[in-house]
C-alpha positions in Angstrom: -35.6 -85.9 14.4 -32.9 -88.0 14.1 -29.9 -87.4 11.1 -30.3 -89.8 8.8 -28.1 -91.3 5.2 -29.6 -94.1 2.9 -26.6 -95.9 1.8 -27.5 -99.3 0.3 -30.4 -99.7 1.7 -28.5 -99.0 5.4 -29.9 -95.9 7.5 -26.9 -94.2 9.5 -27.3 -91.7 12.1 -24.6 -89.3 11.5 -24.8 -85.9 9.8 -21.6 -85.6 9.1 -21.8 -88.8 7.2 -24.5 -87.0 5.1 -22.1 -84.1 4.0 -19.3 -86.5 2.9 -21.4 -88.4 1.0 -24.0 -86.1 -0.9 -24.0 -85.8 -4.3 -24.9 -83.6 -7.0 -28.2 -85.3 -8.2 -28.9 -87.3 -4.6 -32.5 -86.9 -3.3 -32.7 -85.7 0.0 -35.2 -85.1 2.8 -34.9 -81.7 4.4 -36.2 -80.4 8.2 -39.9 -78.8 7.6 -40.9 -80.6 4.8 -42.2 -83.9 3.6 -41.2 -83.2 0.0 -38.4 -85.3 -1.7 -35.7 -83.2 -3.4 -32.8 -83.2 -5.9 -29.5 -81.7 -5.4 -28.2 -79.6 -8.0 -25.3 -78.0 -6.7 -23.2 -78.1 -3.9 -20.6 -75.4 -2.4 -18.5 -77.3 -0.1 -16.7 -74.6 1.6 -19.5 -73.0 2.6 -21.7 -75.9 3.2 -24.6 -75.0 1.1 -26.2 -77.1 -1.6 -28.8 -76.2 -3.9 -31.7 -78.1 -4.9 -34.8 -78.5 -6.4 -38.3 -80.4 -5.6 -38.3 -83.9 -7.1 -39.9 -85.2 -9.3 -39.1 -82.3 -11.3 -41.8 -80.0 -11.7 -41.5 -78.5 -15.0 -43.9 -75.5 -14.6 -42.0 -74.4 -11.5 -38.5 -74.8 -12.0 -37.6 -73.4 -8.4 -34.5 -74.2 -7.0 -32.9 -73.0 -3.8 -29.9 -72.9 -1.7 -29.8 -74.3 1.4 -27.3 -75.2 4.5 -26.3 -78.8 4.3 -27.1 -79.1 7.7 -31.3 -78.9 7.2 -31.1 -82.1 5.3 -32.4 -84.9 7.6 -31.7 -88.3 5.1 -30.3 -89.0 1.8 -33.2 -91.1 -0.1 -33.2 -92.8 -3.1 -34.5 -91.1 -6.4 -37.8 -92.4 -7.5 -38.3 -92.6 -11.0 -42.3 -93.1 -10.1 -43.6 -90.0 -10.9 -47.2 -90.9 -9.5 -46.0 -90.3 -5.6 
C-alpha cells in the first residue's frame, strides 16, 4: 500500500510528507483498517499521534496512540455523518 497525503485535492506519495503536514484535527486513514479517523494529539518527538474514529462516536469515546508511521493518507473530514 502506497503512502499517501490529500493536499488540495492532490495525492502525494511520500510519508514523510504526511508527518510534516498532519494536524491536530486532520482525518487520517491508517494500515489495517478502513475506518476514517481524527487526530487529537500529536507528540512530535516521539512520532506518535493520538486519535479517535471519525465521525465521532459518542457512546465510545475511544482514542488511541499510534506511530505516525501506520497512517497510509491524510483525507478530508466529512461532515456527512451517514457514511
Amino acid at each position: 500500500m502506497s503512502d499517501l497525503i490529500s493536499i488540495d485535492n492532490t495525492k502525494i506519495n511520500n510519508p514523510q510528507l504526511i508527518y510534516e503536514n498532519l494536524y491536530k484535527g486532520a482525518c487520517v486513514k491508517i494500515k489495517n483498517s478502513n475506518k476514517t479517523f481524527q487526530v487529537i494529539g500529536i507528540n512530535p518527538l516521539n512520532k506518535m499521534c493520538w486519535i479517535r474514529e471519525w465521525p465521532i462516536a459518542y457512546a465510545d469515546k475511544k482514542t488511541f496512540a499510534l506511530n505516525i508511521s501506520q497512517i497510509t493518507i491524510q483525507v478530508f473530514c466529512s461532515s456527512d455523518f451517514s457514511e
